[in-house]
C-alpha positions in Angstrom: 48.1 -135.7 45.0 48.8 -135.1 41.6 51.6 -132.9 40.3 49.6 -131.1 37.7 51.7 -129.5 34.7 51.4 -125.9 33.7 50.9 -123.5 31.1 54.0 -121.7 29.9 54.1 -118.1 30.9 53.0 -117.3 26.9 49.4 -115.5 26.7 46.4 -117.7 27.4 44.0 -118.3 24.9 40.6 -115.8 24.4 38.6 -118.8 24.6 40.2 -120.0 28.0 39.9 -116.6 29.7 36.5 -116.2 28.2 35.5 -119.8 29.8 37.1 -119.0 33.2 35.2 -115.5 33.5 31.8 -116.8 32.6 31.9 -119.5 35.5 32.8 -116.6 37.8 29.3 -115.5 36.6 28.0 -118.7 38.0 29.8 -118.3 41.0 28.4 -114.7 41.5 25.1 -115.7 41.3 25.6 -118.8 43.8 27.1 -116.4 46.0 24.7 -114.0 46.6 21.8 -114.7 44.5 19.7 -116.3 47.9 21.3 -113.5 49.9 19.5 -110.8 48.0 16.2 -111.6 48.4 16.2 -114.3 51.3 15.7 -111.2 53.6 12.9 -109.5 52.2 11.0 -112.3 51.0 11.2 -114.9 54.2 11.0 -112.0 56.9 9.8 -108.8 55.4 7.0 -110.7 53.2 6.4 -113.6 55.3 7.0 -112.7 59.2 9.7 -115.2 59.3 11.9 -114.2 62.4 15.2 -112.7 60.6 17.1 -115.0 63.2 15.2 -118.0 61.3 16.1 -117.1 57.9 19.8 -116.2 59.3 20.1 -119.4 60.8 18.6 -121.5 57.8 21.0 -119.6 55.4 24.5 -120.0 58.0 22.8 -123.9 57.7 22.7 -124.5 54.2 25.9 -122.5 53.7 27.5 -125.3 56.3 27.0 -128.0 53.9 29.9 -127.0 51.8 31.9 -126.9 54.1 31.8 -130.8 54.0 31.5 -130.6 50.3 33.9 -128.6 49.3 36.6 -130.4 50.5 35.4 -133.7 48.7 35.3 -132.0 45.8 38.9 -130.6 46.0 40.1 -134.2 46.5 38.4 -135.8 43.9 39.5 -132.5 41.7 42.7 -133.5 42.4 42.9 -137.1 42.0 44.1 -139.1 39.4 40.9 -141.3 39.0 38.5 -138.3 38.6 40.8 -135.4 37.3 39.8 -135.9 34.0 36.1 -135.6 35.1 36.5 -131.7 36.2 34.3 -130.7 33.5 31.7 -133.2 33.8 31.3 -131.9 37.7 31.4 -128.5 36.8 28.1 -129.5 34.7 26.8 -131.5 37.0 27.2 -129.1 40.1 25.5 -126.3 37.8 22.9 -128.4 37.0 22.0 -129.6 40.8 22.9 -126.0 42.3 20.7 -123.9 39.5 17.5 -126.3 40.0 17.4 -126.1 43.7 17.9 -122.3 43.4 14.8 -121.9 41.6 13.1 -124.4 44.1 13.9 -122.0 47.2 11.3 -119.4 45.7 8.5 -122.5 44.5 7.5 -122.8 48.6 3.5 -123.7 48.7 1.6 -120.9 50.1 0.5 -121.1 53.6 3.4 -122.8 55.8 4.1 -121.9 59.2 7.2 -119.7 59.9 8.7 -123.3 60.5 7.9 -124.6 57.3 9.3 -121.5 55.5 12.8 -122.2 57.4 12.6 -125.8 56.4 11.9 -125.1 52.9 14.9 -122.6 52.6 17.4 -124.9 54.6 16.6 -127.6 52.5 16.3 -126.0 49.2 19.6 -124.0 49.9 21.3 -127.2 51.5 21.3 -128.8 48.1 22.4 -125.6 46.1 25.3 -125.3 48.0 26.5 -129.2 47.7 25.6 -128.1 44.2 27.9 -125.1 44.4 31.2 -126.7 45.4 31.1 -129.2 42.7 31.1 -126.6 39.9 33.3 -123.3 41.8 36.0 -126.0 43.2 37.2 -127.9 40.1 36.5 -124.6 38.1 39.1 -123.2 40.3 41.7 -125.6 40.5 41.4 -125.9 36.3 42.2 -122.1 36.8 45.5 -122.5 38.7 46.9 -124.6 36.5 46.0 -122.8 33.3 49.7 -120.3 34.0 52.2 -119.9 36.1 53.0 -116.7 35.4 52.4 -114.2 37.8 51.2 -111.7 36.1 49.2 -113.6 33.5 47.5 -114.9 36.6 46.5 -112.0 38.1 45.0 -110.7 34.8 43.1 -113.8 34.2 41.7 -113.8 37.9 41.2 -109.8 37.4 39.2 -110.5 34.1 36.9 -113.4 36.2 36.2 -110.9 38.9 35.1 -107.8 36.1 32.9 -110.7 34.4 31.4 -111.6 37.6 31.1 -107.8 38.9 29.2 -107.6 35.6 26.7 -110.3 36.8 26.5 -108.7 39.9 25.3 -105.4 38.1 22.1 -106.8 37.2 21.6 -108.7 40.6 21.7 -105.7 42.4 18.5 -105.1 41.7 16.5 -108.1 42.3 14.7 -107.1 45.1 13.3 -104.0 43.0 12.7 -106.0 40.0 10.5 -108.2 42.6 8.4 -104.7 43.4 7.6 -104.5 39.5 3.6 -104.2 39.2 3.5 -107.1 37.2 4.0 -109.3 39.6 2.0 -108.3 42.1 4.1 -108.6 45.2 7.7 -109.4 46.6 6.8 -113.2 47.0 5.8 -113.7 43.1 8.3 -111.4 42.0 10.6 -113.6 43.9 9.2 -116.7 41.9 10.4 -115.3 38.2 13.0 -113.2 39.1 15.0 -116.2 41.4 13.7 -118.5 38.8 15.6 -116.5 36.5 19.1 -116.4 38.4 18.5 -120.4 39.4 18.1 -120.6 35.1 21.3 -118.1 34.7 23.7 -120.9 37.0 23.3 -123.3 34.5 23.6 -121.7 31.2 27.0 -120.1 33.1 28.2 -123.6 34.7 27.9 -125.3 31.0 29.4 -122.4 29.4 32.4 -122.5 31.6 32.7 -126.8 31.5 32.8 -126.0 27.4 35.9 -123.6 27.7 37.6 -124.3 30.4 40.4 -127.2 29.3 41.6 -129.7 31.8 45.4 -130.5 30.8 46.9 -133.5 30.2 49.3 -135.3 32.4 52.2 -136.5 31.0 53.3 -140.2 31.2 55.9 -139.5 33.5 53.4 -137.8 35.9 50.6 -140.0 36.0 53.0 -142.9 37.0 54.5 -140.4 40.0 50.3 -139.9 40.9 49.3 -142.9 41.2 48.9 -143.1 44.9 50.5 -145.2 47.5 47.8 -145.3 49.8 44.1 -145.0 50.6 41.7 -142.5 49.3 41.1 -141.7 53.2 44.7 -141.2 53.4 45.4 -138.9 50.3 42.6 -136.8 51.7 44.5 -136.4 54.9 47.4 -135.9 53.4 46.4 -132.6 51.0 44.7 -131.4 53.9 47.8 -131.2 56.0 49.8 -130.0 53.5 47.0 -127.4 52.6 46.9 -126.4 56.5 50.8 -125.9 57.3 51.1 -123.5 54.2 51.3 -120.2 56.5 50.7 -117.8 53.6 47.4 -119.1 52.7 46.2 -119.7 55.8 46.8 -115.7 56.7 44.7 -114.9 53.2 42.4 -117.1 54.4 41.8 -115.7 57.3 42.1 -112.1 56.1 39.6 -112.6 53.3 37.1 -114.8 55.7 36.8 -111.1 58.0 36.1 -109.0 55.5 33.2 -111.5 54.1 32.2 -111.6 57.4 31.7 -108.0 58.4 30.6 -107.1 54.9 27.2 -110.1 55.0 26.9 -109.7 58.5 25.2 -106.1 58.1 24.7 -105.7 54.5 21.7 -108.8 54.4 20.0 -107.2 57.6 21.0 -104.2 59.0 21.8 -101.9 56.2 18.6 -102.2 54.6 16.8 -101.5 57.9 18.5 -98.5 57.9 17.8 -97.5 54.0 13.7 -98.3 54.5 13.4 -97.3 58.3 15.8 -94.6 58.8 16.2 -93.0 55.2 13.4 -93.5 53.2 11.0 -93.6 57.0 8.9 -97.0 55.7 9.2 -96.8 52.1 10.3 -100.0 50.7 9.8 -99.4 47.0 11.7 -95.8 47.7 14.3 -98.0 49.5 14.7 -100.9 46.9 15.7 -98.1 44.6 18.2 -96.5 46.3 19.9 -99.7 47.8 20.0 -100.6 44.0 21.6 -97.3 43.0 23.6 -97.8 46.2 25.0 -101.4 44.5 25.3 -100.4 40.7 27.8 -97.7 42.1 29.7 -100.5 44.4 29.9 -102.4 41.2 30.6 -99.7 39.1 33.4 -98.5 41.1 34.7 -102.3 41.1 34.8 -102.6 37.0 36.9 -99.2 37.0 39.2 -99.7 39.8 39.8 -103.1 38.4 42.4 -102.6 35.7 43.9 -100.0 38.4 44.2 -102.8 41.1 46.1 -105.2 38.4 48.0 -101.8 37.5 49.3 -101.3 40.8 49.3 -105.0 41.9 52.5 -105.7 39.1 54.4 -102.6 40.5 54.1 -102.7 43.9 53.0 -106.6 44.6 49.7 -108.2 44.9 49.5 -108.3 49.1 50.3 -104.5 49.7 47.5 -103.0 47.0 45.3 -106.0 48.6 45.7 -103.6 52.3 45.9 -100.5 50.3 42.1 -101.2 48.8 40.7 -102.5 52.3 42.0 -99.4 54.1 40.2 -97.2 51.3 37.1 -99.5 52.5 37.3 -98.5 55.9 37.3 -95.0 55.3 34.4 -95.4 53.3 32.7 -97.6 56.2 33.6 -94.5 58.7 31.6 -92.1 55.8 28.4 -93.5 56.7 28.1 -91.5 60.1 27.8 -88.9 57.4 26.4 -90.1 54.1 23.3 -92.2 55.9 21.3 -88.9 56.1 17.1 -89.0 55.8 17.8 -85.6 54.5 19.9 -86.3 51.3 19.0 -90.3 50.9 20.9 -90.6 47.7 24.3 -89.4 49.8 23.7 -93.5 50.6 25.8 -94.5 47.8 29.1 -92.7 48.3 30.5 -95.0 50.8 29.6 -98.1 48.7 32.3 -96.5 45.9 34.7 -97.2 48.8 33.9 -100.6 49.6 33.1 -101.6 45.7 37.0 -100.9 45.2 38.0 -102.9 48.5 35.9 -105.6 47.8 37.1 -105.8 43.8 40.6 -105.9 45.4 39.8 -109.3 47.2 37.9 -110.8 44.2 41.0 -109.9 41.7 44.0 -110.8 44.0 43.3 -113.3 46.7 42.6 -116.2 44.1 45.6 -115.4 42.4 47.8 -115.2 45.8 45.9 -118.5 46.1 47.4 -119.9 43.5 50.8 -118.2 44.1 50.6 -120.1 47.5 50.1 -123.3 45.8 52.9 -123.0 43.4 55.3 -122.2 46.5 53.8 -125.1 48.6 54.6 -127.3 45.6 58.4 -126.2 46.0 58.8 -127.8 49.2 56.5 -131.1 49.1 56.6 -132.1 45.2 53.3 -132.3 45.1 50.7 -130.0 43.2 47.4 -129.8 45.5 45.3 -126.9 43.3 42.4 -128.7 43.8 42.3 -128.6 47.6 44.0 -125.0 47.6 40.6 -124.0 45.6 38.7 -126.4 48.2 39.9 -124.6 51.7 40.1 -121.1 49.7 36.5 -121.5 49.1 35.4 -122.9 52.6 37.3 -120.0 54.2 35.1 -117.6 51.9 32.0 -119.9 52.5 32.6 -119.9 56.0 32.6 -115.9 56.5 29.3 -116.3 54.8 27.8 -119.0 56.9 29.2 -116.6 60.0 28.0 -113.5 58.5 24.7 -114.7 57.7 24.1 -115.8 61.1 24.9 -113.0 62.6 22.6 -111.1 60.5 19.6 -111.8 62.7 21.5 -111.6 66.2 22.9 -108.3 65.4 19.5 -107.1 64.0 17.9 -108.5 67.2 20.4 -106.7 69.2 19.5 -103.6 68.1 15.9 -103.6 69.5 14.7 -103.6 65.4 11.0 -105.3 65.3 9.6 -105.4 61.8 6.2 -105.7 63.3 6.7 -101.9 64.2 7.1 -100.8 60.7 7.9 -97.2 60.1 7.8 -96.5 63.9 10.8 -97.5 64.9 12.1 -96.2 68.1 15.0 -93.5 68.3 17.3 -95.6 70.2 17.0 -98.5 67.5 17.7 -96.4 64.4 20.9 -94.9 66.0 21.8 -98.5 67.2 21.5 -99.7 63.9 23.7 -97.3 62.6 26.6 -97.8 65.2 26.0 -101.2 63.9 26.3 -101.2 60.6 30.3 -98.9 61.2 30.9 -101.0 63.8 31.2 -104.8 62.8 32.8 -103.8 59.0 35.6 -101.5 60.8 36.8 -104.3 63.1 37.2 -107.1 60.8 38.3 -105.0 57.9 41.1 -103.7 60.9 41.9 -107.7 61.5 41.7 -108.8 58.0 44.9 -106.3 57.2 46.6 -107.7 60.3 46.8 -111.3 58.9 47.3 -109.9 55.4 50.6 -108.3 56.8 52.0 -111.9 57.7 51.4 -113.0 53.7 55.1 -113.3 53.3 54.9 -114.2 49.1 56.0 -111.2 46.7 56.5 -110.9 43.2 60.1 -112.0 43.1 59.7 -115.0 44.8 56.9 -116.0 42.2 59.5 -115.7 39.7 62.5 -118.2 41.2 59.1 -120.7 42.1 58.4 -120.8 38.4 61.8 -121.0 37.2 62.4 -123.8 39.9 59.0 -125.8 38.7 59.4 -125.4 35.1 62.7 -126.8 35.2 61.5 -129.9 37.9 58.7 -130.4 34.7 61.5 -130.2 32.2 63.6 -132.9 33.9 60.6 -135.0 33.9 59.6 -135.0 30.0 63.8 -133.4 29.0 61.3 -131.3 26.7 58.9 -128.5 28.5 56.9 -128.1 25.4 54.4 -130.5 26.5 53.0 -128.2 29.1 50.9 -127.1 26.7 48.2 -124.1 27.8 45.5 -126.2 26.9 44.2 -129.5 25.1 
């Protein structure tokens, strides 16, 4: 793999920044765009079993788990490094079209068609999503390697993308607008819209984000000595014995999965059947109160987290912020109350901090990983650090979402009974939904206290790679921060 140079630890360009943060917008909306309005529109609207629509999302999500990989190789290789930008464009391009297709079904299918439409659609926009997030991400390791300048330029992605987030929140009511006429044309424009919003983001980001240049010296040490098969292998083994990241991995993979696993199924039951007792235009507007404040409370803790994050290291705010989390995932026994439905959005303040705790620091401990990993082999594998970082986070989702419909099931919850459902189901889904959250939130900060990489070791890394780059060239200057 290539041994990519870096950006001095001067201040990166506006433009750069700027660049990096709008792609997180394109991210965000690739994230969980599908996620929320799959729900309402393929089971609430059209009687698809929520196990179905689980299943075809956990499906779809799967494909990029193949993907993602690919794209972290060829991100990384010498042939098609210098093409990071054009798949950025090309991976918005794909993923953004298909998006729009998932809500252009023909009227009519069976409950099998609907599954079919979605996993294929989706299929397509995730392949579409790896070859824009990856390369986007491995240009975004190598733009510093300065600690702190890395954690504010992650920190700044994550407010952009909190941002997008704001107005996604309230898809599902904008569906419910009288001008459309229903959840299933709403879907149409307002889907149509985010699948539009991918690829004005993913071009954005291609424009701004600069891929550096290797020196002469380090294209000649790149070139590689064996196959393409065998590269592969090779950055995946030295990806896989870097304990660190594997324990972030991990950590952030549990949190993902106990956050989708209730949040796309069970916690709306509870806001429409439970809260609002049927109301789903009530509901929509309370879930989307419910959001603005978990992203609200994300853009103001944000600047706190980086704050903190300098002074007392990245990894113990990361556990600080998830334990704030769970104490907000215990408030719910309290705050999910039919009698004061708006008391619904105090524990999302809690988890809108945790969760902007993970988006601002576990791609830059990403990165840190990388750099330390780079130490020891030689060799600088950001594109298939940003690969497995992603399928971790892709594969919570694929798990999350498929239990969506199990654990739904499992609480006895038939949408065919509407408003009347039973006693024992309500309180079942409300064990649920503290449940699931509290126990991988509890094991995510158990592998998070194995993350052995601290500020101070950051430092000697960059001191030790800077002068490794220097001996190269014998001037460091050419590590320019961009082209």
């Amino acid at each position: 793999m290539i041994s990519a140079p870096r950006a001095p630890a001067g201040k990166l360009p506006f433009r750069q920044s700027f660049g990096y943060g709008v792609g997180a917008m394109a991210h965000q909306v690739f994230d969980s765009g599908i996620g929320y309005l799959a729900f309402y529109v393929f089971n609430i609207a059209l009687g698809v079993s929520p196990v179905m629509v689980g299943l075809a999302q956990s499906l779809s999500r799967g494909v990029d788990l193949f993907t993602d990989p690919l794209a972290g190789y060829l991100a990384d290789s010498p042939r098609w490094r210098s093409s990071r930008r054009t798949m950025i464009v090309i991976g918005s391009l794909v993923g953004g079209i298909f998006f729009s297709l998932v809500w252009l079904f023909p009227a009519g299918l069976s409950p099998t068609g609907y599954f079919f439409w979605l996993l294929g659609c989706f299929s397509i926009t995730s392949a579409g999503w790896s070859f824009c997030s990856v390369p986007r991400q491995a240009i975004g390791i190598e733009m510093t390697s300065a600690p702190n300048e890395r954690a504010m330029l992650n920190a700044l992605a994550s407010f952009m993308g909190m941002v997008c987030n704001l107005g996604m929140v309230w898809a599902y009511a904008a569906t419910q607008l009288p001008i459309f006429g229903g959840t299933v044309n709403g879907a149409r424009w307002v889907g149509g819209a985010m699948g539009a919003a991918i690829i004005v983001f993913g071009i954005i980001s291609a424009v701004f984000c600069k891929t550096k240049e290797l020196t002469p010296t380090e294209i000649a040490r790149a070139k590689p000595s064996t196959s393409g098969i065998g590269n592969f292998t090779a950055g995946i083994r030295r990806v896989s014995k870097c304990r660190p990241f594997l324990f972030l991995a991990l950590a952030v993979m549990l949190v993902i999965v106990g956050l989708i696993s209730t949040s796309y199924g069970v916690t709306p039951c509870i806001a429409i059947y439970y809260i609002c007792g049927g109301s789903q235009s009530k509901a929509a507007i309370i879930m989307g109160g419910g959001s603005t404040l978990w992203i609200t409370s994300g853009l103001l803790f944000t600047p706190v987290i980086l704050w903190l994050a300098r002074r007392f290291g990245k990894r113990d705010v990361l556990i600080f912020f998830l334990l704030l989390g769970l104490a907000g995932d215990v408030a719910k026994w309290i705050c999910y109350n039919p009698s004061f439905p708006w008391l619904f959005i105090i524990p999302k303040a809690a988890f809108g901090a945790a969760i902007a705790a993970v988006a601002a620091l576990a791609p830059s401990m990403t990165a840190d990983a990388c750099d330390v990993e780079e130490t020891l082999t030689g060799a600088c594998d950001s594109g298939m650090f940003s690969a497995f970082y992603n399928w971790t986070l892709k594969l919570g989702i694929s798990l999350g979402i498929a239990l969506t419909g199990l654990l739904l099931n499992s609480t006895g919850f038939l949408v065919a009974n509407g408003a009347n459902q039973s006693t024992q189901t309500l309180l079942n889904l409300r064990l649920m939904d503290i449940a699931v959250p509290a126990v991988t939130i509890a094991g995510a900060v158990v592998f998070l206290m194995k993350y052995s990489i601290n500020n101070s070791k950051m430092e000697s890394v960059r001191i030790e790679l800077e002068q490794r780059r220097m001996a190269d060239t014998g001037n460091p200057k050419v590590y320019s921060s961009a082209k």
